[in-house]
C-alpha positions in Angstrom: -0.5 248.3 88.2 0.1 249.5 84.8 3.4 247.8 83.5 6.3 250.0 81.6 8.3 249.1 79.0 12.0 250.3 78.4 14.3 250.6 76.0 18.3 250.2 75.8 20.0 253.7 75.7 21.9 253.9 72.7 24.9 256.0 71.7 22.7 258.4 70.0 21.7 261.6 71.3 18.9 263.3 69.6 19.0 267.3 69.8 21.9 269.3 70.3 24.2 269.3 73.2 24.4 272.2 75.3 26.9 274.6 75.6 28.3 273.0 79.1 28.6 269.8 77.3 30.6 271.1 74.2 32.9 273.7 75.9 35.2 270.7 77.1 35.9 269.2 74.0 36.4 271.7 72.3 39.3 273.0 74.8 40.9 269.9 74.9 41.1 270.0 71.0 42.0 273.1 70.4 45.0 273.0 73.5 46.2 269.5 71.7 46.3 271.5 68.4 48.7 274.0 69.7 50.7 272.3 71.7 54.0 272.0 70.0 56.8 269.3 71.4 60.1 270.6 71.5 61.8 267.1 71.7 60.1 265.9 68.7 61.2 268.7 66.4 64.8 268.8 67.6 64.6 264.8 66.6 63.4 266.0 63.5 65.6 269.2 62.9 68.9 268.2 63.9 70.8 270.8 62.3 68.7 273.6 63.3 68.3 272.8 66.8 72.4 272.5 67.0 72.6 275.7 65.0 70.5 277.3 68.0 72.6 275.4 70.4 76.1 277.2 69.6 74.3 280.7 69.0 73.8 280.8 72.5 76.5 279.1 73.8 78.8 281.8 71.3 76.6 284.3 72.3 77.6 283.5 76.6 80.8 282.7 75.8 81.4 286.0 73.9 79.5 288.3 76.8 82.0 286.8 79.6 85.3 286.1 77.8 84.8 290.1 76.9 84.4 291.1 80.3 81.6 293.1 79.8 79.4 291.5 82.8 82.6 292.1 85.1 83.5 295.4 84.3 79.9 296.6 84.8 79.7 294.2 88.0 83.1 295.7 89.7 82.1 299.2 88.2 78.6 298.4 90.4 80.7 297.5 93.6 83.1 300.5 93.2 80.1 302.9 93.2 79.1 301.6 96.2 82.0 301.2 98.2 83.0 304.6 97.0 79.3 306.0 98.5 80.5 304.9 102.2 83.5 307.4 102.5 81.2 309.5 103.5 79.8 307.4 106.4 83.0 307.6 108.8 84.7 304.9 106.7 86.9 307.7 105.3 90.7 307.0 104.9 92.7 309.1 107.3 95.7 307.4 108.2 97.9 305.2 106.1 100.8 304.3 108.6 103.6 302.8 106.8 107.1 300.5 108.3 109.8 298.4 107.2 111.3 300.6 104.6 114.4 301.5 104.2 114.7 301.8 100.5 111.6 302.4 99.3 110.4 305.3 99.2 107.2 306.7 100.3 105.5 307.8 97.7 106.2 304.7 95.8 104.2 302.9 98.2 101.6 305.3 98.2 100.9 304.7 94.8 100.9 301.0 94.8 98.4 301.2 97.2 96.4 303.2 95.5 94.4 304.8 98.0 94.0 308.7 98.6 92.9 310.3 102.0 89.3 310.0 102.2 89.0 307.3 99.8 86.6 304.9 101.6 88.3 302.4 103.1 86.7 299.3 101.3 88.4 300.6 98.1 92.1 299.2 99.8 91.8 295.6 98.8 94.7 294.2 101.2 95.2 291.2 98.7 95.3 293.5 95.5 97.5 296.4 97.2 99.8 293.7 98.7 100.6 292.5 94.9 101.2 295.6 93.8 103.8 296.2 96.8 105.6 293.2 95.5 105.9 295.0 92.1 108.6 297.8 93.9 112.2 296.3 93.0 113.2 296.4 97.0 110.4 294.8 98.9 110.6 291.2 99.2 107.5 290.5 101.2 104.6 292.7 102.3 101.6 293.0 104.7 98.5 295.3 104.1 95.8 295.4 107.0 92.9 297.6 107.1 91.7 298.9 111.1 88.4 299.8 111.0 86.9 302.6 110.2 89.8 304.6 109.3 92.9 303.3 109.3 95.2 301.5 106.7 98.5 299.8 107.5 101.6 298.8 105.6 104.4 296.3 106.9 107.7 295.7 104.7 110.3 293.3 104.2 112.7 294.4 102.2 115.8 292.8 99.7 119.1 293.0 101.4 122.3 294.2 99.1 125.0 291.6 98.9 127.0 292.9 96.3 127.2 294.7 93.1 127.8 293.1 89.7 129.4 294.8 86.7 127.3 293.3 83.3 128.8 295.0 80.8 129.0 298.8 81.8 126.1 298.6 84.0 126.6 298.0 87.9 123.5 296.1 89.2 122.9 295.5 93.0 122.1 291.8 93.8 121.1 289.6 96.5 122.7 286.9 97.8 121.3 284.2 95.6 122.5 286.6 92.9 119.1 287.9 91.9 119.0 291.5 90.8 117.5 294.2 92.5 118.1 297.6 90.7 120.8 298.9 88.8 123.0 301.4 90.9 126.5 303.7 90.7 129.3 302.2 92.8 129.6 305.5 94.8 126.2 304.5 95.7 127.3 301.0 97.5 131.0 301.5 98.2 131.1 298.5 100.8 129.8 296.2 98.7 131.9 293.9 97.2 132.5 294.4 93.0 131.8 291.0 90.8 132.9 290.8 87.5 131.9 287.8 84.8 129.1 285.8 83.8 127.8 283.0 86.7 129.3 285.7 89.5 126.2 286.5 91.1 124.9 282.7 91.5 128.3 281.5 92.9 129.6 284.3 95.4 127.9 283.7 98.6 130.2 281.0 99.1 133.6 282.5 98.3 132.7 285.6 100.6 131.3 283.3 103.7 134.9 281.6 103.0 136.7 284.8 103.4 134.2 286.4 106.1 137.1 286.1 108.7 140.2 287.0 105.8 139.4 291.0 107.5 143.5 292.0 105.3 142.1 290.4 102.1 138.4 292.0 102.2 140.5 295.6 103.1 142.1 295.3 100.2 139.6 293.5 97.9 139.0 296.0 94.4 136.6 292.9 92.4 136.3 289.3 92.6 136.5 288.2 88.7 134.7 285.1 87.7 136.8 282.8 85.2 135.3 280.6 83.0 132.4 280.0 85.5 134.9 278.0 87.6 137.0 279.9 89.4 137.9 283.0 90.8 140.0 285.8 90.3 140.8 288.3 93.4 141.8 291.7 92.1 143.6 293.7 95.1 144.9 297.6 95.9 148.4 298.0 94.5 147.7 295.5 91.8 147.9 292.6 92.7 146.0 289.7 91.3 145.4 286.2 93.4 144.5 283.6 91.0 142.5 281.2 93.3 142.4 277.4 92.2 139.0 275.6 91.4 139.4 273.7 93.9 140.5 273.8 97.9 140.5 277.4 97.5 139.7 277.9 101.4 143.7 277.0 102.2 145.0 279.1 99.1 142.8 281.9 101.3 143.8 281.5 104.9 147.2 281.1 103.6 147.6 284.3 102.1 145.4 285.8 105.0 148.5 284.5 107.2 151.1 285.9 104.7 149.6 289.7 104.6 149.3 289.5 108.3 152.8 287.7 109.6 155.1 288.9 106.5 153.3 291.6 104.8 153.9 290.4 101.7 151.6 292.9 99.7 154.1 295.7 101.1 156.8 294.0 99.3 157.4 294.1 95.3 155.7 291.1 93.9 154.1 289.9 90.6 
């Protein structure tokens, strides 16, 4: 047997490399080349990168604090609430209760819905606030009974007397808060107060004279004095200067002295 000798392979390669071989390489080259790393350039260009930073962010900010993505969102949604009226979800009836002072077509327009509107359009939330809006209602409830029918429930304010501020007669409730301004022809059974802090502080006085039926006939205005006390201004002239103080005696007293002696049929000052 013929022996053969070999050689160590060294690193060397003699010819050129084929095509397969380079191809490789080369990609990985050119793909580290172009790769560009974000994180190293914001480290090295702090100020631009912020710059960038609150563009954007004033950019987003800008876009939602000026509406313009919700008023072309809700415009969106109206469209197509608006496209179902014609599908039976038509408003035909908007039943309405509860109201004695209100009037119709006040309500009608705080709902804000038309016959034949679609009735996805009545937001029961929305319409409900703009109920509250109307000086009489106090409370309010808006339901929707599918496909066609929109309800309105009312609690109204109850008049508890009338104040005179200045030359203005305004109704109030019994806490004293004001409802509408009014004429006293308007509201002749309602009691007349006069003075600043009257409102706030009457409920009691007139609970104390609920049963006094000779003082409330011939009650003209109950006259706040000095935020203190009261004044009681009655027909023929007569003015009872109540005391700050124990003035539920002073009343049933005089209640007992209208009835028993008639004293307001006799000359007094």
């Amino acid at each position: 047997m013929r022996p053969v000798k070999t050689e160590p392979r060294t690193g060397k390669r003699s010819g050129r490399a084929s095509a397969a071989e380079r191809t490789p390489q080369r990609f990985a080259a050119d793909t580290s080349a172009q790769r560009f790393d974000w994180r190293k350039a914001a480290y090295r260009r702090p100020i631009l990168t912020m710059t960038l930073a609150l563009v954007v962010v004033a950019g987003v900010t800008g876009i939602v604090a000026g509406g313009h993505i919700s008023r072309v969102f809700w415009a969106a949604v109206r469209s197509s609430l608006a496209s179902l009226s014609g599908t039976g979800f038509a408003v035909a009836t908007v039943s309405i209760s509860g109201n004695e002072r209100t009037q119709v077509a006040d309500i009608r327009k705080a709902l804000s819905v038309q016959s034949g509107d679609s009735i996805f359009m009545t937001g029961p939330a929305e319409a409900r606030a703009r109920l509250l809006q109307l000086p009489w209602v106090s409370d309010a409830e808006v339901r929707r009974a599918f496909p066609d029918k929109v309800s309105v429930r009312l609690m109204e304010k109850r008049p508890f007397a009338l104040w005179a501020e200045g030359k203005t007669l305004v109704v109030v409730e019994r806490s004293g808060a004001p409802i509408i301004k009014a004429e006293r022809r308007a509201y002749p059974k309602l009691p007349l107060l006069i003075g600043k802090g009257a409102p706030a502080a009457a409920a009691s006085l007139l609970d104390g004279m609920a049963s006094a039926k000779a003082i409330r006939a011939r009650l003209v205005s109950i006259e706040r004095v000095g935020e203190r006390r009261w004044d009681l201004a009655l027909s023929g002239g007569v003015t009872v200067k109540l005391p700050e103080q124990g003035w539920e005696a002073q009343i049933a007293e005089l209640e007992r002295m209208i009835v028993e002696k008639g004293i307001l049929e006799k000359d007094i000052e």
